[in-house]
SERO-4910 file (N, C-alpha, C, O; in steps of 0.05 Angstrom, whole numbers):
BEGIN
 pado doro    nc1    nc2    nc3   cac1   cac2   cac3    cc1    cc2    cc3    oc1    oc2    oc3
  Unk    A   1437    855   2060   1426    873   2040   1434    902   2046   1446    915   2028
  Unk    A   1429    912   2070   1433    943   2086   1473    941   2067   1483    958   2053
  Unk    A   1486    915   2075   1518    926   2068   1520    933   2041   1533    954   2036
  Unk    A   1507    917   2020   1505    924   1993   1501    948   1988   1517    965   1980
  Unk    A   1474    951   1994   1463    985   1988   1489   1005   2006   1485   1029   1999
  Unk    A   1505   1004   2019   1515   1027   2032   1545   1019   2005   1558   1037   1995
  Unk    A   1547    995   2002   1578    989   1985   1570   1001   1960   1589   1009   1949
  Unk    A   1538   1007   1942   1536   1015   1923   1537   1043   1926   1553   1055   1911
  Unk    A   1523   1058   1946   1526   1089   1948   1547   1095   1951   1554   1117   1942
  Unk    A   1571   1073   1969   1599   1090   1974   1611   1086   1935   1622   1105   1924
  Unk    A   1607   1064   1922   1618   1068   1900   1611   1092   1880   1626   1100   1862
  Unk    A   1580   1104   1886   1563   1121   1872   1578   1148   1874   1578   1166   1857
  Unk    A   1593   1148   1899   1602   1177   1912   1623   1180   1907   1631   1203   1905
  Unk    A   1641   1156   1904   1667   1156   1888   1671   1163   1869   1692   1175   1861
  Unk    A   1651   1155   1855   1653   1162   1815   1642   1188   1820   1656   1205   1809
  Unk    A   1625   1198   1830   1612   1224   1836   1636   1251   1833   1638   1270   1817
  Unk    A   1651   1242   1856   1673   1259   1867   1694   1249   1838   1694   1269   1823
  Unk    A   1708   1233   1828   1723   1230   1810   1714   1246   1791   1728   1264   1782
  Unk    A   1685   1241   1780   1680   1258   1762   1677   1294   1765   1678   1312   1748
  Unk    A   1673   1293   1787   1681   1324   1794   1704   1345   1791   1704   1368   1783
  Unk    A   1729   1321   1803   1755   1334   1806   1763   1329   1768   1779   1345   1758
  Unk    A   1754   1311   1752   1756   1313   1717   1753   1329   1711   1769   1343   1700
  Unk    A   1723   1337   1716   1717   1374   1714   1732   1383   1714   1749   1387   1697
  Unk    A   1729   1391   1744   1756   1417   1754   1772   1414   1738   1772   1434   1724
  Unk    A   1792   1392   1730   1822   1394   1720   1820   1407   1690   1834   1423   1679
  Unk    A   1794   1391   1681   1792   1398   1651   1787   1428   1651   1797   1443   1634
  Unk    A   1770   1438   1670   1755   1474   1669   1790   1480   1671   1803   1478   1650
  Unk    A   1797   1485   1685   1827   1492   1691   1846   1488   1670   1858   1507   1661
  Unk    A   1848   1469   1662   1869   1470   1630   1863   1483   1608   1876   1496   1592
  Unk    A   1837   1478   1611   1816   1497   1591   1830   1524   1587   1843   1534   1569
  Unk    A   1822   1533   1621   1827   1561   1621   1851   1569   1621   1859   1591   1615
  Unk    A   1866   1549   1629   1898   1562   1620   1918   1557   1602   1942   1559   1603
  Unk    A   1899   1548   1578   1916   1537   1559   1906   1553   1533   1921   1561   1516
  Unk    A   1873   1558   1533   1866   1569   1512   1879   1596   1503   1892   1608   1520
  Unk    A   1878   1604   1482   1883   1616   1468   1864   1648   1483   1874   1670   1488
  Unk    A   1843   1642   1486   1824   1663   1485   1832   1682   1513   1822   1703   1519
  Unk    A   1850   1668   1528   1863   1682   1552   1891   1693   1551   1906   1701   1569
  Unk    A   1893   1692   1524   1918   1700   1530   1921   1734   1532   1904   1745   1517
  Unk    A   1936   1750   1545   1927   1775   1546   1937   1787   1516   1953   1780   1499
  Unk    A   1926   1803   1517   1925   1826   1488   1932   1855   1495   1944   1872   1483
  Unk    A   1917   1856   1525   1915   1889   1524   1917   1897   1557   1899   1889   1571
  Unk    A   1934   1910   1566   1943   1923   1588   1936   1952   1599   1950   1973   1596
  Unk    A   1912   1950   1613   1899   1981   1605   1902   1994   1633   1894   1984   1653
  Unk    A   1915   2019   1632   1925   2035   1660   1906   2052   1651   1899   2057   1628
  Unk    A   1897   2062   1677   1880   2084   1691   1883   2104   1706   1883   2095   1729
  Unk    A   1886   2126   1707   1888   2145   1734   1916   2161   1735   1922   2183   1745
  Unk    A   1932   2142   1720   1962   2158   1716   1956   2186   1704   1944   2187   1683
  Unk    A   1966   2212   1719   1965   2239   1705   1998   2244   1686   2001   2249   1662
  Unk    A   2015   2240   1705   2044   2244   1695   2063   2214   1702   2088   2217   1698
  Unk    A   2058   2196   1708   2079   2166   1706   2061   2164   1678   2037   2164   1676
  Unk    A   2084   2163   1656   2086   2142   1633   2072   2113   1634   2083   2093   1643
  Unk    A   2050   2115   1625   2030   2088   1628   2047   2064   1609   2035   2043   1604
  Unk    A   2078   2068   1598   2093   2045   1595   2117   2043   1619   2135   2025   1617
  Unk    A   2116   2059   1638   2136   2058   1656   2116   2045   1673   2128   2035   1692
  Unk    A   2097   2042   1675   2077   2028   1692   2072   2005   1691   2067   1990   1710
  Unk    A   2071   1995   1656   2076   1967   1639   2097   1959   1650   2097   1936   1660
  Unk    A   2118   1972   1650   2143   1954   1654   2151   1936   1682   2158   1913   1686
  Unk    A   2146   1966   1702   2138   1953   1725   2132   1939   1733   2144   1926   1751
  Unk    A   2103   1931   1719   2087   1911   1741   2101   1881   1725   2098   1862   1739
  Unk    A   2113   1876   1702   2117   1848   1698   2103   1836   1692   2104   1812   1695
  Unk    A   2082   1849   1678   2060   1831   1656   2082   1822   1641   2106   1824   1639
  Unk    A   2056   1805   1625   2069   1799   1606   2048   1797   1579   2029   1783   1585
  Unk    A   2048   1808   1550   2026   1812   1533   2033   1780   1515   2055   1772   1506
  Unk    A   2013   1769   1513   2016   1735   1505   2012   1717   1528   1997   1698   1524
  Unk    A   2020   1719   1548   2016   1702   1564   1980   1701   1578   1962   1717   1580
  Unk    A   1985   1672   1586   1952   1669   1595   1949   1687   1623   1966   1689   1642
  Unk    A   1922   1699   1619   1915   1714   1645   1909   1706   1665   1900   1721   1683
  Unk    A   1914   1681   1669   1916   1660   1694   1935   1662   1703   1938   1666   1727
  Unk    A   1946   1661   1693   1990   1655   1697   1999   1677   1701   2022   1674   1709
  Unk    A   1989   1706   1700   1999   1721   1705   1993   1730   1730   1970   1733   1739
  Unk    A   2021   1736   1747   2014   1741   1786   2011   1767   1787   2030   1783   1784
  Unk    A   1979   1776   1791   1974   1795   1797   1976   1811   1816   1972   1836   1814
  Unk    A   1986   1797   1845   1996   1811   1863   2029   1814   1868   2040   1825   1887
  Unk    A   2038   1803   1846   2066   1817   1846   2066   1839   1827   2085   1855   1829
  Unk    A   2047   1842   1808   2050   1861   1791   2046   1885   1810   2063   1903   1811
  Unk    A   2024   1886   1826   2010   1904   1850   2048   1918   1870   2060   1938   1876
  Unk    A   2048   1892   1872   2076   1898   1892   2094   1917   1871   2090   1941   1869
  Unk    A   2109   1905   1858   2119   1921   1833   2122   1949   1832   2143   1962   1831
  Unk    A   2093   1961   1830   2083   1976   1820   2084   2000   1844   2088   2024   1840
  Unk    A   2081   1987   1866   2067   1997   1886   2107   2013   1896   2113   2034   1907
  Unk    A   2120   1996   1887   2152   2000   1891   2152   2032   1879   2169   2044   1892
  Unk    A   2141   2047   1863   2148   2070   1861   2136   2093   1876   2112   2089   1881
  Unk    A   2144   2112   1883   2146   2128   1910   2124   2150   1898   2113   2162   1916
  Unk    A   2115   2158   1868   2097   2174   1858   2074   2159   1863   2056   2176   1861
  Unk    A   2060   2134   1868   2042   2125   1863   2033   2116   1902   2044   2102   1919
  Unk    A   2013   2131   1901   2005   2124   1925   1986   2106   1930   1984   2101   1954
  Unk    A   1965   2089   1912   1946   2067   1911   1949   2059   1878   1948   2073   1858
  Unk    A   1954   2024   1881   1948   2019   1855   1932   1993   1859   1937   1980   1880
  Unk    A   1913   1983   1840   1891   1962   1844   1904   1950   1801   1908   1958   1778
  Unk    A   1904   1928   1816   1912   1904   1793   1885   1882   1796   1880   1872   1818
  Unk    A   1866   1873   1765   1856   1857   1766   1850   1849   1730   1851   1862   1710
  Unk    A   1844   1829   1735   1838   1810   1710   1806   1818   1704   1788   1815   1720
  Unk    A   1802   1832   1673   1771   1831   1650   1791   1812   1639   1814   1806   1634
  Unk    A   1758   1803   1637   1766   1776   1615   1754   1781   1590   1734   1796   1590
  Unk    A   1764   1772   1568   1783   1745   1575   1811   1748   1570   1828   1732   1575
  Unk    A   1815   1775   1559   1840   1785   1549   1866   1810   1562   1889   1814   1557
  Unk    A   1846   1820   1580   1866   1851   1585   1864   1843   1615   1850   1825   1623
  Unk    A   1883   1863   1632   1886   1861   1652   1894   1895   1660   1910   1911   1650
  Unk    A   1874   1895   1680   1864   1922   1680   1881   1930   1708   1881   1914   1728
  Unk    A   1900   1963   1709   1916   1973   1721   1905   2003   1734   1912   2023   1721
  Unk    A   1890   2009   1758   1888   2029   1762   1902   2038   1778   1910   2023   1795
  Unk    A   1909   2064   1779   1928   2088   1793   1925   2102   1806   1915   2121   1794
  Unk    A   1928   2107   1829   1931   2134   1840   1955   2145   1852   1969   2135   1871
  Unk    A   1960   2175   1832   1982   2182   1839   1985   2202   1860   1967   2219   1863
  Unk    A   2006   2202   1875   2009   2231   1894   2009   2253   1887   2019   2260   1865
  Unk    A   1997   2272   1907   1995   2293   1881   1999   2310   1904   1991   2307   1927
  Unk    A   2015   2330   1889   2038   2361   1897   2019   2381   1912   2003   2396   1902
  Unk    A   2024   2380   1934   2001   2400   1949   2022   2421   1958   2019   2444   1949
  Unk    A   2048   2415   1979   2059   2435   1987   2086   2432   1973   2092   2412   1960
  Unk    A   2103   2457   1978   2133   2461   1968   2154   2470   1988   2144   2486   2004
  Unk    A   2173   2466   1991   2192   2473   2007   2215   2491   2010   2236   2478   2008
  Unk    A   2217   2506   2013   2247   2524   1997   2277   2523   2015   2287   2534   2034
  Unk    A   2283   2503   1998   2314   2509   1998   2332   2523   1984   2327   2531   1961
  Unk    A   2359   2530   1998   2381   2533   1968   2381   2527   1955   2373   2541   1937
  Unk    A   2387   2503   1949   2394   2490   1921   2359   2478   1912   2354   2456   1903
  Unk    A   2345   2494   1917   2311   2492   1902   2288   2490   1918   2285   2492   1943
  Unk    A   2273   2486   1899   2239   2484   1916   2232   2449   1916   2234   2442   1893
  Unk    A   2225   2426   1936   2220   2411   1932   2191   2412   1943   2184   2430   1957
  Unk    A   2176   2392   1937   2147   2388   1923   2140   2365   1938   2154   2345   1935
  Unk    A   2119   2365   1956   2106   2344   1968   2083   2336   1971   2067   2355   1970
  Unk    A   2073   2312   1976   2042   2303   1972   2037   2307   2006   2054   2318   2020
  Unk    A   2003   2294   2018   2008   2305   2033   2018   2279   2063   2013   2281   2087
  Unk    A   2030   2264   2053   2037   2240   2071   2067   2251   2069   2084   2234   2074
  Unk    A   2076   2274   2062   2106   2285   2067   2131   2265   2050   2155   2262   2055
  Unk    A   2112   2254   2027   2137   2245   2011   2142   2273   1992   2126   2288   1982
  Unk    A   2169   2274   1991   2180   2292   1964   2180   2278   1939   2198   2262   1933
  Unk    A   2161   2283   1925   2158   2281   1896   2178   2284   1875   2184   2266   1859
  Unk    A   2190   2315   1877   2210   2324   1851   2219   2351   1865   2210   2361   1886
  Unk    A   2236   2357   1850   2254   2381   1859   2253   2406   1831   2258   2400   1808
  Unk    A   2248   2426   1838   2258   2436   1813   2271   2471   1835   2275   2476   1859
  Unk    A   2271   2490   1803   2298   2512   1810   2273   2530   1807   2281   2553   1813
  Unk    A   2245   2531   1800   2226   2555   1804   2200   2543   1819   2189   2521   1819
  Unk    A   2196   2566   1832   2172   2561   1847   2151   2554   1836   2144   2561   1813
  Unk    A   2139   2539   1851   2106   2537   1828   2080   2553   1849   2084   2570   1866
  Unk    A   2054   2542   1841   2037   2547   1850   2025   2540   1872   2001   2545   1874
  Unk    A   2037   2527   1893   2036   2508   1918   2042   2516   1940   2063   2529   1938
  Unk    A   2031   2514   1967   2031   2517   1997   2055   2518   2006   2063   2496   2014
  Unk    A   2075   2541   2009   2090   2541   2027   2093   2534   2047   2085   2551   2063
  Unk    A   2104   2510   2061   2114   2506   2085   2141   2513   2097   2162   2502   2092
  Unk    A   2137   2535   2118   2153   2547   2127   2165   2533   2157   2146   2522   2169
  Unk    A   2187   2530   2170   2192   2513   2195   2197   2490   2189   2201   2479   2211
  Unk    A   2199   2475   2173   2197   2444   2174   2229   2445   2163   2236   2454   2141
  Unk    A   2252   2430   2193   2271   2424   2188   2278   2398   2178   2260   2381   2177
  Unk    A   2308   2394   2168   2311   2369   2166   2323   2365   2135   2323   2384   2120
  Unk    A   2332   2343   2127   2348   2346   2102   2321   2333   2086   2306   2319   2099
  Unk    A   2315   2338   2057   2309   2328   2039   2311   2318   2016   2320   2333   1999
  Unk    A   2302   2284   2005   2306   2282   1984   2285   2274   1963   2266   2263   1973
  Unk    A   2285   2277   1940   2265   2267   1915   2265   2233   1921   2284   2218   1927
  Unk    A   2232   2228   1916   2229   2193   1924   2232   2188   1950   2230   2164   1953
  Unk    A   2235   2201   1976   2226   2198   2006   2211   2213   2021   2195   2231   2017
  Unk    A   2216   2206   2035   2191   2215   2058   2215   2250   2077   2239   2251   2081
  Unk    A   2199   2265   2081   2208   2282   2086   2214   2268   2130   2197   2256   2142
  Unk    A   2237   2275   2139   2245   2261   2165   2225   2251   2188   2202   2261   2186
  Unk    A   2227   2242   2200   2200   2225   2218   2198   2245   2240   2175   2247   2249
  Unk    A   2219   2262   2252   2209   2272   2269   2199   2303   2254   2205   2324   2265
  Unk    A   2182   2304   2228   2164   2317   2219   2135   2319   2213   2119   2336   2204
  Unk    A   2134   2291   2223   2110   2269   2208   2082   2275   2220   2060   2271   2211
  Unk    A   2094   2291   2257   2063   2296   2268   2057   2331   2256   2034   2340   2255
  Unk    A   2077   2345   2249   2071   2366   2229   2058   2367   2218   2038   2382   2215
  Unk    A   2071   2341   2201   2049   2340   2173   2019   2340   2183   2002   2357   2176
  Unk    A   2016   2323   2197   1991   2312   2200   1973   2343   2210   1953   2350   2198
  Unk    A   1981   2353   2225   1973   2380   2234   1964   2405   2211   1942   2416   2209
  Unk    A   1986   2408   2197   1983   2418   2164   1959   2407   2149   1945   2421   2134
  Unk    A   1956   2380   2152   1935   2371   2139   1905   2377   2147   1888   2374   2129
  Unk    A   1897   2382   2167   1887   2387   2186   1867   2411   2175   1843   2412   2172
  Unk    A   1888   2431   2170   1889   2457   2164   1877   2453   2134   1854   2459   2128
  Unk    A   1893   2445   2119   1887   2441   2089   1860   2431   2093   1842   2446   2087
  Unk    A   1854   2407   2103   1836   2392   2088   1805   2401   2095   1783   2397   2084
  Unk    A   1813   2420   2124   1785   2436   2131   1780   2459   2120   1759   2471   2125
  Unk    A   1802   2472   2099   1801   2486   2087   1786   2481   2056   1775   2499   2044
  Unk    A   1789   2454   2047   1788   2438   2025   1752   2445   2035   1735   2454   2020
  Unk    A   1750   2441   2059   1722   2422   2053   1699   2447   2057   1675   2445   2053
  Unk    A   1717   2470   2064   1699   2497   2068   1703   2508   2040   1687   2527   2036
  Unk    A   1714   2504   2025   1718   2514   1996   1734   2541   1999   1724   2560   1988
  Unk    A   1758   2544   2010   1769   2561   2020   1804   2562   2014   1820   2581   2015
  Unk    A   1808   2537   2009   1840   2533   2005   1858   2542   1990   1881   2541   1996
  Unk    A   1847   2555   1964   1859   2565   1942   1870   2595   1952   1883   2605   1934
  Unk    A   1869   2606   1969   1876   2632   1981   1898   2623   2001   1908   2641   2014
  Unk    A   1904   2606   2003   1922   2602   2021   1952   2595   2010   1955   2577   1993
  Unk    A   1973   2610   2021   1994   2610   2005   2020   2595   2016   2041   2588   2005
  Unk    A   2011   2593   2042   2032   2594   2059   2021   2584   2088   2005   2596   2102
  Unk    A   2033   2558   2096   2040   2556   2126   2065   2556   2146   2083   2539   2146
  Unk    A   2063   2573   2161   2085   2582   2177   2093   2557   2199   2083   2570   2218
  Unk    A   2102   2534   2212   2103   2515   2231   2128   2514   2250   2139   2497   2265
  Unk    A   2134   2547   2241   2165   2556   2258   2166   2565   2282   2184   2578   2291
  Unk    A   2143   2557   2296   2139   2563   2331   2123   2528   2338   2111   2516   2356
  Unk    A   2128   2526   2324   2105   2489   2337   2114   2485   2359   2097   2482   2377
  Unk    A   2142   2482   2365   2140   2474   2404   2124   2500   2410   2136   2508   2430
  Unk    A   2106   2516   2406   2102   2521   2420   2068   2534   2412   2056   2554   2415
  Unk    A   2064   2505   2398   2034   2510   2386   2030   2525   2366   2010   2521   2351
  Unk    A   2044   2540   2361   2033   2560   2345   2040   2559   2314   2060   2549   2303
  Unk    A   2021   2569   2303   2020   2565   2272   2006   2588   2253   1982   2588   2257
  Unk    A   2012   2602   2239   2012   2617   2215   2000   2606   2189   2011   2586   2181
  Unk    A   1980   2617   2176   1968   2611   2159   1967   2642   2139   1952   2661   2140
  Unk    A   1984   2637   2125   1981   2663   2098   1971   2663   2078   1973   2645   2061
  Unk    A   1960   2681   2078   1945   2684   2054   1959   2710   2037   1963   2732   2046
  Unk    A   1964   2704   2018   1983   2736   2014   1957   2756   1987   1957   2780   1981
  Unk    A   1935   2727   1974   1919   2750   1955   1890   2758   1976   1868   2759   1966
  Unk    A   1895   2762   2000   1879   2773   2017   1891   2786   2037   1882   2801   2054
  Unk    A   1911   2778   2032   1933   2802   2050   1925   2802   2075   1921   2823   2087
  Unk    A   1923   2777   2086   1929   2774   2108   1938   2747   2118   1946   2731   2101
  Unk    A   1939   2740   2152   1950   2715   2162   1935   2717   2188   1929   2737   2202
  Unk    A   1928   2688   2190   1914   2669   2210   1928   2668   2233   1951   2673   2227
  Unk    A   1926   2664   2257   1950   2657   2278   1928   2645   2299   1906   2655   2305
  Unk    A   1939   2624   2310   1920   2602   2322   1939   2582   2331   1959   2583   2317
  Unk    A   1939   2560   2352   1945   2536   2363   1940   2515   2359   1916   2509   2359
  Unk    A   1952   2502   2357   1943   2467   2340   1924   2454   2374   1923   2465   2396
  Unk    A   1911   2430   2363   1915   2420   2384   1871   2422   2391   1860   2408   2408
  Unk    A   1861   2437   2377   1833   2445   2376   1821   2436   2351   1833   2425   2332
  Unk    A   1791   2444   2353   1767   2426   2327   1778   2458   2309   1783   2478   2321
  Unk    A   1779   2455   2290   1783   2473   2270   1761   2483   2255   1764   2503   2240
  Unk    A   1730   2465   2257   1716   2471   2236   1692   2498   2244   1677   2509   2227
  Unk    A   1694   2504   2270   1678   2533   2271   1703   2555   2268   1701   2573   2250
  Unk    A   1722   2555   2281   1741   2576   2280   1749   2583   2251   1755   2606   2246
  Unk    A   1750   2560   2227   1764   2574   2199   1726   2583   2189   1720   2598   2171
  Unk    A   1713   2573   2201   1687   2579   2187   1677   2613   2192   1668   2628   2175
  Unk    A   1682   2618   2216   1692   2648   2215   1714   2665   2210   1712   2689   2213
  Unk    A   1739   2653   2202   1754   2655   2184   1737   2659   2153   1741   2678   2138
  Unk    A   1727   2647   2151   1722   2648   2128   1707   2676   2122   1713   2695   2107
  Unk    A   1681   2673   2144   1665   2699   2140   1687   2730   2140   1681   2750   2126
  Unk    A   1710   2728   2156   1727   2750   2161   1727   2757   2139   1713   2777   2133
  Unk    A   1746   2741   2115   1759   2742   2092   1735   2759   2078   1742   2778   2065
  Unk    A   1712   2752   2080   1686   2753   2068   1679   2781   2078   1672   2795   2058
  Unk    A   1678   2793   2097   1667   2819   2110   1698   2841   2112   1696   2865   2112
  Unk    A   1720   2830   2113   1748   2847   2103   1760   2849   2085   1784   2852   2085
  Unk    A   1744   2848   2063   1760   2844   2033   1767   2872   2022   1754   2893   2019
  Unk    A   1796   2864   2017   1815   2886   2013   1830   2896   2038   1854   2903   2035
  Unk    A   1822   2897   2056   1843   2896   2084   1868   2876   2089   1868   2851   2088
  Unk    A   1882   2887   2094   1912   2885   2104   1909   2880   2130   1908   2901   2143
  Unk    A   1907   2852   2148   1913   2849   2176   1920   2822   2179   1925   2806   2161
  Unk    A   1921   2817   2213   1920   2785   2222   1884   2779   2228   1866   2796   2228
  Unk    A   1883   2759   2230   1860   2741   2246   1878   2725   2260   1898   2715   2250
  Unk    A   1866   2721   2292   1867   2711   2313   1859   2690   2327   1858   2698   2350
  Unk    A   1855   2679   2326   1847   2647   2342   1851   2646   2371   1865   2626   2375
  Unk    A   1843   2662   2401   1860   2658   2412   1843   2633   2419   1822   2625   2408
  Unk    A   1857   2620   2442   1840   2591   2457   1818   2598   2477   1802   2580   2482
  Unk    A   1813   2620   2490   1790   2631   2505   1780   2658   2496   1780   2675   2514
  Unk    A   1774   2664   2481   1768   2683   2478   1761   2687   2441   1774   2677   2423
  Unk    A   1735   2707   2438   1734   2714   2407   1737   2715   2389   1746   2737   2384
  Unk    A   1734   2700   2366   1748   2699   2345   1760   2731   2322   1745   2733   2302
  Unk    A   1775   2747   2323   1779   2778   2314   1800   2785   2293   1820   2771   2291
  Unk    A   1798   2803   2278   1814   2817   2264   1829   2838   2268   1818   2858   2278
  Unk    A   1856   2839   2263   1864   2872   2257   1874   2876   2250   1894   2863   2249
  Unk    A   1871   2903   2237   1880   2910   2208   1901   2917   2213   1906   2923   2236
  Unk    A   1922   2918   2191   1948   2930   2192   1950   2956   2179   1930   2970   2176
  Unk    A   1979   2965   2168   1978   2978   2151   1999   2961   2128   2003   2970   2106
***
């Protein structure tokens, strides 16, 4: 009797499981056959200046095809292939669009060469080149050849990171828009330049320290010398000070 009852449950669990994987196959054809998946609408996000059809083209959608079938992480790869776009996120709303968000690099410092000013985000890729200056952070000292669509040379890269440093504690004191200019033309030997030319003055300080009390009295300087013409000083032992020029 015990063999029967175990030969009926194993047949119970068989049809059980058969009828499961029918499911599955049927949910699955369902979904990739119907009509109601097929995509319609390709919606990009976050792009300021890439052409949201140069972004279409890229990724290798495709508009008609089912949103199953379409490989969302090659579109991601694709996409990710262009040197302006620094994060992009690919995913499927259903039942129809397939949704494209962007984030592009965006132009913090500029560079001056002869033959132009090139334009960089702040991971030291060059963006674009043009023949007039714009409104952007001079970086001064940073050797090395450059081109549009790469990365500015590797033995620049702990620069950057240093520059950023500067910027982004400047960002976070609400202070950065005064700043015109970084000097990084003594770095072997620490030293670094921070200009400001609509306060008419410049910073001078050593990499290599916490930045967030020293620009914070920087800051007050700017604040208690307005309209003065001088440097501010950073030394590494000693006071944080001003002096005026003429």
């Amino acid at each position: 009797m015990g063999g029967k009852k175990k030969k009926k449950k194993s047949f119970k669990n068989t049809i059980l499981t058969l009828i499961i994987i029918f499911l599955i196959l049927g949910i699955v054809f369902f979904l990739t056959t119907s009509k109601i998946f097929d995509v319609t609408k390709i919606e990009i996000v976050g792009n300021l200046k890439i052409q949201s059809e140069e972004i279409e083209k890229d990724s290798g959608l495709e508009l008609g095809k089912n949103i199953f079938l379409q490989n969302l992480l090659m579109a991601k790869r694709n996409i990710s292939k262009n040197p302006r776009i620094q994060k992009v996120e690919v995913k499927r709303s259903l039942p129809s669009t397939v949704l494209i968000k962007i984030k592009e690099r965006r132009e913090i410092y500029q560079i001056s060469k002869p033959d132009g000013y090139y334009f960089l985000d702040n991971q030291g890729m060059v963006l674009r080149k043009e023949s007039v200056k714009q409104n952007l952070i001079d970086l001064k000292g940073i050797e090395g050849n450059l081109a549009v669509n790469s990365r500015i040379e590797e033995k620049n890269y702990d620069i950057v990171k240093e520059i950023n440093k500067i910027y982004d504690m400047t960002v976070s004191l609400n202070f950065d828009t005064v700043i015109t200019g970084i000097d990084v033309s003594n770095i072997k030997t620490k030293d670094i330049v921070i200009e400001m030319d609509s306060e008419q003055k410049k910073v001078h300080f050593k990499t290599g320290r916490d930045l967030r009390m020293p620009m914070l009295v920087v800051k007050e300087i700017l604040k208690n010398e307005k309209g003065k013409k001088g440097d501010i000083f950073i030394p590494e032992d000693a006071p944080i000070y001003f002096r005026e020029g003429k």
